[in-house]
RODO-2510 file (C-alpha; in nm, 4 decimals, decimal comma):
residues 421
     n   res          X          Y          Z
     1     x     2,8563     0,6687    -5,3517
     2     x     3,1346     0,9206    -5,3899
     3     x     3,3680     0,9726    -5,0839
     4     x     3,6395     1,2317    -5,0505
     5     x     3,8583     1,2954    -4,7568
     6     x     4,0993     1,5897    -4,6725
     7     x     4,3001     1,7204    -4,3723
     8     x     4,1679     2,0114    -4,2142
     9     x     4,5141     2,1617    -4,0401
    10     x     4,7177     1,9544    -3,8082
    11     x     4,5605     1,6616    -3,6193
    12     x     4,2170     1,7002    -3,7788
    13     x     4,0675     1,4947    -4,0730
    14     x     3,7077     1,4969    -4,2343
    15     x     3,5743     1,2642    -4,4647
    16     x     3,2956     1,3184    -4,6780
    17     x     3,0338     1,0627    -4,7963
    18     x     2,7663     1,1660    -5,0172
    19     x     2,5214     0,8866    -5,1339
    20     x     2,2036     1,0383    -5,3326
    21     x     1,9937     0,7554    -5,1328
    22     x     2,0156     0,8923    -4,7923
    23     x     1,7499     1,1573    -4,6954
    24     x     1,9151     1,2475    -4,3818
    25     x     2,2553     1,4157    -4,2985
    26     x     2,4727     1,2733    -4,0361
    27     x     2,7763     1,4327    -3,8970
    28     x     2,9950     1,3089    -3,6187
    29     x     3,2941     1,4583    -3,4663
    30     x     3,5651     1,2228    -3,3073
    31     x     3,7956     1,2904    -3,0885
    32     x     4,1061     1,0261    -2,9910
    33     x     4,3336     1,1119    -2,6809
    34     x     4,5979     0,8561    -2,5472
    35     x     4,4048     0,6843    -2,2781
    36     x     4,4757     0,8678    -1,9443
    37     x     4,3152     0,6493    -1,6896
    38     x     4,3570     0,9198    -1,4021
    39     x     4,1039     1,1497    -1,6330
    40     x     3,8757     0,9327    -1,7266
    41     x     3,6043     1,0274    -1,5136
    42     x     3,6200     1,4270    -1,6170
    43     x     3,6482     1,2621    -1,9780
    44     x     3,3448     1,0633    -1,9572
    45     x     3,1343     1,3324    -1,8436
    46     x     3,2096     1,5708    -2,1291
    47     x     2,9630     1,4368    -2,3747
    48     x     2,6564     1,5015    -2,1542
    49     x     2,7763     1,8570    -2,0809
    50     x     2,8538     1,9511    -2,4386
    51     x     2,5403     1,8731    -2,5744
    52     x     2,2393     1,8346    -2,3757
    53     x     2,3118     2,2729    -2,3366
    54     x     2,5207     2,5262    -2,4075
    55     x     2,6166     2,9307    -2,4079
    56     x     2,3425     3,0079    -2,6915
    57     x     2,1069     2,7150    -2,5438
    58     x     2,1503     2,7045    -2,1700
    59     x     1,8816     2,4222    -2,0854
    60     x     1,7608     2,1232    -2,1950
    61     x     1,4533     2,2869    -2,2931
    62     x     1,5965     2,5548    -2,5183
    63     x     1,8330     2,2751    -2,6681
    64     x     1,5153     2,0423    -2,7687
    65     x     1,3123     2,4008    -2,9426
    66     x     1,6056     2,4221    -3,1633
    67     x     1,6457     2,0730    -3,2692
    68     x     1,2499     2,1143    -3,3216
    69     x     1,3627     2,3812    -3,5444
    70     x     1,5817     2,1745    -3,7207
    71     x     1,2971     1,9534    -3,7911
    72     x     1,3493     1,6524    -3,5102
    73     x     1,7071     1,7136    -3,5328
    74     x     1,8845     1,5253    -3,2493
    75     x     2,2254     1,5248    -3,0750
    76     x     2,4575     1,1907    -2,9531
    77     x     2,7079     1,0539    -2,8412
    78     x     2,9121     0,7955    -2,6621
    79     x     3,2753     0,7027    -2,5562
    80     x     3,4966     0,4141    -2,5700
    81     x     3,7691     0,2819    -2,5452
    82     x     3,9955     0,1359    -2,8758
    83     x     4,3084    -0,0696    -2,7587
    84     x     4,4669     0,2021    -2,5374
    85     x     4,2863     0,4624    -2,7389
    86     x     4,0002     0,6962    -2,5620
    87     x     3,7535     0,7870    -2,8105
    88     x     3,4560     1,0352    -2,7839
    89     x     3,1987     1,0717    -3,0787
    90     x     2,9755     1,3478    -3,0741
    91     x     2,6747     1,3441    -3,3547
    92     x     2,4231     1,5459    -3,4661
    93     x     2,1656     1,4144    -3,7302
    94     x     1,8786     1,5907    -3,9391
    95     x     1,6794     1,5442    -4,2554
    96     x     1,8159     1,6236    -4,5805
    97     x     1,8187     2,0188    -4,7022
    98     x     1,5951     1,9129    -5,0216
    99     x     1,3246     1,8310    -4,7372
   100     x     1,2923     2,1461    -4,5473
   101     x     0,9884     2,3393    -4,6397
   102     x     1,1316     2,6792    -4,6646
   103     x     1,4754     2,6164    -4,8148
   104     x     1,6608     2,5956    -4,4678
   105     x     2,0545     2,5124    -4,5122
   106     x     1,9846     2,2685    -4,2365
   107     x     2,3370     2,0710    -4,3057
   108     x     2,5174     2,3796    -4,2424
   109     x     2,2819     2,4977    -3,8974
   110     x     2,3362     2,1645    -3,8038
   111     x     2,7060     2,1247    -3,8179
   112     x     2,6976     2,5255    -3,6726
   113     x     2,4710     2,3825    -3,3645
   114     x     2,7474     2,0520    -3,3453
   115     x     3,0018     2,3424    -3,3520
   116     x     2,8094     2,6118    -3,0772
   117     x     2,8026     2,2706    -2,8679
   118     x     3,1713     2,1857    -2,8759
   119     x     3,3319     2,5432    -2,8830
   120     x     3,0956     2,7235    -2,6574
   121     x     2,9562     2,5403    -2,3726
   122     x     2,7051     2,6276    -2,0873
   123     x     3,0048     2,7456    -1,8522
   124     x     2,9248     2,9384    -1,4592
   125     x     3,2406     3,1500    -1,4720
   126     x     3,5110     3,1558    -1,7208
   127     x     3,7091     2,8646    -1,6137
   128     x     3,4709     2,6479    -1,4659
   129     x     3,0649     2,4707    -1,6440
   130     x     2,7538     2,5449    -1,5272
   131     x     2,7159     2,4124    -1,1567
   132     x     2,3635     2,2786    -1,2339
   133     x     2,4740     2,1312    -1,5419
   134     x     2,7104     1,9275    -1,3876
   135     x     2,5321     1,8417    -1,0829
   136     x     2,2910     1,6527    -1,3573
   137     x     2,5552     1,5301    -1,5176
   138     x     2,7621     1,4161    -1,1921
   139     x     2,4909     1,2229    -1,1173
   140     x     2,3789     1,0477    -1,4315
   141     x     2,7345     0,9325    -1,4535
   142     x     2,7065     0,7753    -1,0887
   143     x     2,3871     0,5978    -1,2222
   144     x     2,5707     0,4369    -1,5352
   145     x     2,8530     0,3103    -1,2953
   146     x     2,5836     0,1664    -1,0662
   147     x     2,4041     0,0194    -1,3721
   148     x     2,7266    -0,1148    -1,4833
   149     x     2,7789    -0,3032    -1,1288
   150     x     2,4526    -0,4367    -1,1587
   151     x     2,4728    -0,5569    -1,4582
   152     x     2,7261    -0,9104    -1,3516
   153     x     2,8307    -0,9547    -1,7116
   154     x     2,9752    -0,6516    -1,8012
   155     x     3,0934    -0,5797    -1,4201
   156     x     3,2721    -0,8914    -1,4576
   157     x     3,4355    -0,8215    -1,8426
   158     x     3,5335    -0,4707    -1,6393
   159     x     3,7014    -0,6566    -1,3747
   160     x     3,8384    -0,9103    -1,5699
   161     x     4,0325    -0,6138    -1,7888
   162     x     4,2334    -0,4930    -1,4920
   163     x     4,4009    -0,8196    -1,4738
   164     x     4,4174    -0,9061    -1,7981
   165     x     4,5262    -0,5541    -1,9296
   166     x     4,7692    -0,4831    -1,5960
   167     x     4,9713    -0,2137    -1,5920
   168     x     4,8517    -0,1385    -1,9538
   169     x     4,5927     0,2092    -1,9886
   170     x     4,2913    -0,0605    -2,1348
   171     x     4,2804    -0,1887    -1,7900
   172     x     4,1334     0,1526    -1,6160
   173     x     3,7457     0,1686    -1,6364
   174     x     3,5812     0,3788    -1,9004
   175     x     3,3312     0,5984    -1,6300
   176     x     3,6145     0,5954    -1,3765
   177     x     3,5287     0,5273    -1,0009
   178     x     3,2385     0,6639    -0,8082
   179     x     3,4882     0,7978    -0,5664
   180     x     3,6906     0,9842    -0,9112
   181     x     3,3698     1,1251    -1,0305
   182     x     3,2247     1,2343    -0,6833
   183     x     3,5932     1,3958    -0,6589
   184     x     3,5034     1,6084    -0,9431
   185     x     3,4397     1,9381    -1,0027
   186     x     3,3188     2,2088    -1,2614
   187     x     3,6868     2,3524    -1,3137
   188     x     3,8057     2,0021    -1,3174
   189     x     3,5666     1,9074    -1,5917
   190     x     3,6187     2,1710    -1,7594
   191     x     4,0090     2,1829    -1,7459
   192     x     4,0350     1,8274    -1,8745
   193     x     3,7930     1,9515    -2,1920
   194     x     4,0721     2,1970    -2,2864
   195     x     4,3026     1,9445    -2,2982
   196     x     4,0790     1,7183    -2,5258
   197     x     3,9810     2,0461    -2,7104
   198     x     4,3760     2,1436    -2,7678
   199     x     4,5303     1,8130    -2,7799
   200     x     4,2967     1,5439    -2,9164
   201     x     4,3054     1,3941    -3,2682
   202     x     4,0658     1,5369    -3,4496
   203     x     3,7941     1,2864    -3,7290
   204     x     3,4950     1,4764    -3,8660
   205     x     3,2665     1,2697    -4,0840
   206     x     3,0284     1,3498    -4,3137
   207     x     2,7722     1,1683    -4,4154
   208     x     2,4466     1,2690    -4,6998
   209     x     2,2710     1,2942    -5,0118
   210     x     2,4919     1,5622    -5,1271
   211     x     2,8526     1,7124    -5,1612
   212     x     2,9101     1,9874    -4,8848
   213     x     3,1121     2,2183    -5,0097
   214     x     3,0994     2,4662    -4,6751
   215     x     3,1927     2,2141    -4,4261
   216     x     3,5861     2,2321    -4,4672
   217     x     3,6143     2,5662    -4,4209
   218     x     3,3551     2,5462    -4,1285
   219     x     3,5446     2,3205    -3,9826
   220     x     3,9016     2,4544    -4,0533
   221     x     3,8345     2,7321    -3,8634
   222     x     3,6466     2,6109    -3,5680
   223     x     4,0002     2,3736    -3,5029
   224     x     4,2482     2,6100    -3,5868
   225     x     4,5940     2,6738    -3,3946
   226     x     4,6285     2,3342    -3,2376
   227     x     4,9094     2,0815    -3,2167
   228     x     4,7815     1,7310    -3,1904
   229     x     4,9793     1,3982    -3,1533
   230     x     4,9053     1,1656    -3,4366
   231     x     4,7048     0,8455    -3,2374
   232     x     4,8884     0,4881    -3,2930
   233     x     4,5946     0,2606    -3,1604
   234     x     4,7436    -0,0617    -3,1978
   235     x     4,8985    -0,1616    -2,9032
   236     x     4,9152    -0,5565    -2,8590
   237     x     4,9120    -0,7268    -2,4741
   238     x     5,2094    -0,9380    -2,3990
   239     x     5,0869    -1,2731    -2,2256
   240     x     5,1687    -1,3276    -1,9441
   241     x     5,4519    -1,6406    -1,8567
   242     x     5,1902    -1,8232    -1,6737
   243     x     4,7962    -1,8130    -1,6481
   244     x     4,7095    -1,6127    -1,3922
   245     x     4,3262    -1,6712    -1,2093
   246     x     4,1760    -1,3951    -1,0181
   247     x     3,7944    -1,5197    -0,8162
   248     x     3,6082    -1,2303    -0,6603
   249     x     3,2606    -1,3443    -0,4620
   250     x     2,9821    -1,1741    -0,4250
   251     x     2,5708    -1,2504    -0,4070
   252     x     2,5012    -1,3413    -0,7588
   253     x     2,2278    -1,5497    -0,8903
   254     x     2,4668    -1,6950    -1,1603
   255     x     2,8553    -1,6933    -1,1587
   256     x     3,0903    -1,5283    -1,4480
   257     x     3,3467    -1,6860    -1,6096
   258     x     3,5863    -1,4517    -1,8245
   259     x     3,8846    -1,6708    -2,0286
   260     x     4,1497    -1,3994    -2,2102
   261     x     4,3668    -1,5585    -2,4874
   262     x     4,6450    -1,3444    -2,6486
   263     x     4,8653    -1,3888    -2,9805
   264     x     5,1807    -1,2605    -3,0301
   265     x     5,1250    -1,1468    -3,3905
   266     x     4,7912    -1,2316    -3,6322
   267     x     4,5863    -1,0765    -3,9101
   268     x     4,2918    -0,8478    -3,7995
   269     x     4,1092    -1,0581    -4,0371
   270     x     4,2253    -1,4149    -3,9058
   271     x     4,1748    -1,2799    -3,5615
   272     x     3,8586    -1,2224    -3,6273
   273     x     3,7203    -1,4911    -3,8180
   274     x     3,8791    -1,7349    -3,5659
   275     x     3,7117    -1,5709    -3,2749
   276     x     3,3908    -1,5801    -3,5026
   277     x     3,4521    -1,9625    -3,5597
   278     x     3,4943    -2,0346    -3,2174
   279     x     3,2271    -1,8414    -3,0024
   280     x     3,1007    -1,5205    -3,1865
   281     x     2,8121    -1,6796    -3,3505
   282     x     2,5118    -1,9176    -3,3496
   283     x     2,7098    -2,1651    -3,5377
   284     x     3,0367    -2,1247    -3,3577
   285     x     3,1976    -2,4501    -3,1490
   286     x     3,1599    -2,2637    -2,8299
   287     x     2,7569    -2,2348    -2,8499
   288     x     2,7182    -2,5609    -3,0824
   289     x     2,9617    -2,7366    -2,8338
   290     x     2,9875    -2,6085    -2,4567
   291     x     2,6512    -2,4360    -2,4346
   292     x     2,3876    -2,6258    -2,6770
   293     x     2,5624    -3,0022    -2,6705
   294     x     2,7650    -3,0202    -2,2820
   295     x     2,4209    -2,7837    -2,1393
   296     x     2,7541    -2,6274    -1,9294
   297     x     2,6794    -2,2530    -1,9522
   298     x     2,4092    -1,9781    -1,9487
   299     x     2,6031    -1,8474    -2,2820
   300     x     2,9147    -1,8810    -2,3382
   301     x     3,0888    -1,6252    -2,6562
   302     x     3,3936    -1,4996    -2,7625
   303     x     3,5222    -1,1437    -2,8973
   304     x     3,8151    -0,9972    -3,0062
   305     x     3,9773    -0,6557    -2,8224
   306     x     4,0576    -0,4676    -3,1295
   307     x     4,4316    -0,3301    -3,0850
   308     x     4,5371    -0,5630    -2,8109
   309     x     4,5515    -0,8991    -3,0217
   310     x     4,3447    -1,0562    -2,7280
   311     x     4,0395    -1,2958    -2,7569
   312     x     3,8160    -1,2720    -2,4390
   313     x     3,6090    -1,5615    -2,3912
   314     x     3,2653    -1,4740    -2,1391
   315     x     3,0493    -1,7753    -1,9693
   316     x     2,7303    -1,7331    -1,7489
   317     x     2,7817    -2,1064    -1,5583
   318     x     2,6313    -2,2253    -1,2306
   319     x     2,8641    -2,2377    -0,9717
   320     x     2,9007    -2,6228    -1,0100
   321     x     3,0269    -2,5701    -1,3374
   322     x     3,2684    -2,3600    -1,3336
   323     x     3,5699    -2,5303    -1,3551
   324     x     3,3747    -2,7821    -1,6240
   325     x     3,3229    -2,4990    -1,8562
   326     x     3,6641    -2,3790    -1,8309
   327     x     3,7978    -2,7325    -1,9211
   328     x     3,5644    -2,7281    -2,2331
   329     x     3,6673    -2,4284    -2,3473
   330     x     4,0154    -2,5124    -2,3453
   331     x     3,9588    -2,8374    -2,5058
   332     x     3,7546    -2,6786    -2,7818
   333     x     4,0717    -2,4017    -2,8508
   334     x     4,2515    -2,7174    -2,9151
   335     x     4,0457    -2,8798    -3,1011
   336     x     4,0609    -2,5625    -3,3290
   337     x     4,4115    -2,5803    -3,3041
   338     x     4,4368    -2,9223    -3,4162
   339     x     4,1862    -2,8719    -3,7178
   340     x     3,9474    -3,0572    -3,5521
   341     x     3,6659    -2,8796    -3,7210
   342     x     3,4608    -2,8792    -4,0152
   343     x     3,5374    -2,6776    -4,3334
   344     x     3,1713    -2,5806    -4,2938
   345     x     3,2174    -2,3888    -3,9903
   346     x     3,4459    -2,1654    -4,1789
   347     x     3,2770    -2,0564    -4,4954
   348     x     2,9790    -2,0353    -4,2382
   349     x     3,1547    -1,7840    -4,1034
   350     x     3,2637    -1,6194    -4,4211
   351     x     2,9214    -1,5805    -4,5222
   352     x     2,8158    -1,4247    -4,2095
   353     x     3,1554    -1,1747    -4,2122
   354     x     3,0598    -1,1034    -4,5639
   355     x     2,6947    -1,0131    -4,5193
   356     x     2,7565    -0,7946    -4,2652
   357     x     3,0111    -0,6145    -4,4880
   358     x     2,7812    -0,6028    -4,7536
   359     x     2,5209    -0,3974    -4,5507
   360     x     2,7995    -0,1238    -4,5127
   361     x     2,6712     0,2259    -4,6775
   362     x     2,2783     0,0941    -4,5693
   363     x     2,2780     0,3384    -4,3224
   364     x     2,5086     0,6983    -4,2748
   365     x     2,6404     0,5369    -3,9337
   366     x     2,7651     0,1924    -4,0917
   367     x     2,9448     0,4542    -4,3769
   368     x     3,1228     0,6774    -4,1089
   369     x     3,1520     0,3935    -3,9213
   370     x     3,3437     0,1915    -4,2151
   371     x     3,5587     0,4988    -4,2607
   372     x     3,6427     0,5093    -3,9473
   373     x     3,7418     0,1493    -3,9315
   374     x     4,0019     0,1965    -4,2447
   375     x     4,1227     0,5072    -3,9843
   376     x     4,1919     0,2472    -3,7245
   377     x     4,3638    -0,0024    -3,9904
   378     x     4,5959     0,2131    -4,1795
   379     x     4,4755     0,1682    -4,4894
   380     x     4,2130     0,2048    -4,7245
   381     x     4,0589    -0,1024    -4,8496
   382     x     3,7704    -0,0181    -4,9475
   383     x     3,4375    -0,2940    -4,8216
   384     x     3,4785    -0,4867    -5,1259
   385     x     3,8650    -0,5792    -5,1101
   386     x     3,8204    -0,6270    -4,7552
   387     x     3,5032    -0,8831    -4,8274
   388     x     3,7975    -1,0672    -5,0577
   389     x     4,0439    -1,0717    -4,7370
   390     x     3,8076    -1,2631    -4,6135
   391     x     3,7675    -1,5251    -4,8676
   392     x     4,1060    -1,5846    -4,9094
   393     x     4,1276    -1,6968    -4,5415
   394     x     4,2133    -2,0794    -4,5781
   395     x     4,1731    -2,3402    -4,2366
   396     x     4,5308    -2,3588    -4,2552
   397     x     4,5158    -1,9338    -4,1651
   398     x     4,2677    -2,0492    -3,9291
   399     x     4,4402    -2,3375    -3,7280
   400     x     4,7168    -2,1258    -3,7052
   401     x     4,5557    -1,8075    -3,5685
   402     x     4,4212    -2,0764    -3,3331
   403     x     4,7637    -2,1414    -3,2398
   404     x     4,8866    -1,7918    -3,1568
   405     x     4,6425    -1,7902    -2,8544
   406     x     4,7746    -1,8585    -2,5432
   407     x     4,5817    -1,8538    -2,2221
   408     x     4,6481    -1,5647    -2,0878
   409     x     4,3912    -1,4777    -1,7516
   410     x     4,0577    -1,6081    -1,5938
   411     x     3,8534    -1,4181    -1,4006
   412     x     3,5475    -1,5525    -1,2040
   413     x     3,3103    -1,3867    -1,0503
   414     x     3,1611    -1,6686    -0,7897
   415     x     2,8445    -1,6952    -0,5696
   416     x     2,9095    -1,6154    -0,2788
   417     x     2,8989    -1,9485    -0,0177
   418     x     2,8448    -1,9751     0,3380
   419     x     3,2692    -1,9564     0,3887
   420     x     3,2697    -1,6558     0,2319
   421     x     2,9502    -1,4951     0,4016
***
């Protein structure tokens, strides 16, 4: 595998992987803003609106004949949210060039359609996108904010976030409100992707079975004349003096429990591994303890909030057990704390951390999604020395990663009784 990176002009980077394995080409555009919670609504809607049409191909239809041209070519994307980071990734993947039939430069078409997509979209007037465009679009973001409601455990994660992140940008919701999107319009939209256009921080990544020599200067002078902040996306939490518990009620068939724990200062590595140890796998005490041993929870798993230095802890529990499974969770943190755990559970968990390292450069996505990753870190360990950061850990790292959490918030989402009816 041979991997070369380069800036492109101010605030834009691409990084090219080429891997003589792969028989498809992958190329995905990022773009990082400093999270802006008033715009995330207009933000969340670009993706849809860049690529399911644009100027050259105004519908859907016309979109799908020319990735049928490309030979099943197809377009994604998705946003998120990285510590108080907004990222948007738009893709576009096809088959290799030494598999088209008549000798099609389909690597360079395809970053050119990424490009037409992105530079040129399917706008009504000058200033403002296609009204029927974003009437779809309007819409299908209403139904992922419905879904999202629907959905208990991830409504409850989201509303656990506003107190746990307060006053902090990570605390806004990714889609926005239905009231901010129905607020909307097609110069809005379209006024907040200028900003992203101008402004954003730019990561191209390249992923094939080749070098690809065109795509810098393809590149270079699609993002030229712009002035982009350099993104800092660590941003730790500061936990708060005292615990703070937030219930909401609703009809539920099964209540939420959401436990944040933040740390001062830790490793990325220990932080991990110690959220791994304690609820992020099969093996972990959380799941061998509180769900499989006490029978207390529905599931009950940790994760760590990369940037913020926070450990969220999420538990489907029965009313009745609410305040059981928050004891037990506690008392397993302490345990943890105290070393009260087998040396077992950690090279368990080295092995897993490992493996999953090891499958890096399997797949295009898991090699623009490594690079990216080093982006986020600062650095550039490559999979190997970071597989030996791993190793090294010891259970002293680990009880006293264990120690830098402090209970932070706890959110519950309860059934709703008759006193609250």
């Amino acid at each position: 595998m041979k991997e070369f990176s380069q800036s492109l002009g101010e605030g834009i980077e691409l990084t090219s992987i080429a891997e003589p394995k792969f028989k498809t080409t992958n190329i995905s555009v990022v773009f990082l803003m400093p999270c802006q919670p008033e715009k995330a609504a207009a933000w969340a809607m670009l993706p849809n609106l860049l690529l399911n049409s644009c100027e050259k191909y105004p519908t859907i239809a016309k979109m799908s004949d020319r990735m049928q041209e490309l030979y099943g070519a197809y377009l994604d994307s998705n946003v998120s949210l990285i510590a108080d980071t907004w990222r948007m990734t738009l893709i576009v993947n096809t088959i290799g060039d030494a598999y088209a039939l008549n000798g099609e430069k389909l690597r360079e078409e395809a970053a050119s359609l990424l490009l037409e997509c992105i530079l040129r979209p399917n706008l009504e007037t000058e200033h403002a996108f296609s009204e029927t465009a974003f009437q779809t679009e309007q819409q299908e973001l209403l139904d992922v904010i419905e879904n999202e409601i629907n959905n208990k455990r991830s409504y409850a994660i989201k509303q656990a976030r506003e107190t746990i992140f307060r006053n902090e940008p990570n605390a806004s919701p990714l889609y926005g409100t239905k009231e901010e999107v129905l607020a909307l319009t097609p110069e809005t939209v379209y006024q907040a992707y200028q900003e992203v256009l101008q402004n954003a921080q730019i990561l191209v990544y390249y992923v094939g079975a080749e070098d690809a020599p065109e795509l810098p200067e393809l590149f270079r002078n699609a993002f030229s004349e712009r002035k982009a902040p350099e993104i800092r996306v660590q941003s730790p939490s500061p936990c708060k003096t005292e615990p703070e518990t937030v219930t909401e009620f609703m009809e539920v068939g099964q209540s939420q429990l959401v436990m944040a724990f933040k740390a001062e200062e830790a490793s990325q590595e220990a932080m991990r591994m110690c959220s791994l140890m304690f609820g992020g796998a099969p093996f972990s005490l959380l799941f061998s303890n509180v769900r499989e041993k006490m029978s207390l929870c529905y599931y009950c798993s940790s994760n760590i909030v990369y940037g913020k230095n926070t450990m969220i802890v999420t538990s489907g529990v029965s009313q009745e057990n609410i305040e059981k499974t928050r004891d037990a969770v506690l008392e397993q943190l302490e345990a943890m704390q105290k070393g009260e755990f087998e040396e077992k559970l950690l090279t368990d968990a080295q092995r897993y951390l490992i493996n999953a390292l090891k499958l890096t450069g399997d797949t295009p996505s898991s090699c623009s999604a490594e690079a990216f990753e080093r982006f986020l870190r600062d650095d550039h360990a490559g999979v190997e020395e970071r597989i030996q950061l791993y190793q090294n850990l010891t259970k002293e790292d680990i009880i006293r990663t264990a120690k830098a959490f402090r209970l932070d918030s706890i959110y519950i989402l309860n059934q709703k009784g008759e006193a609250q009816a």
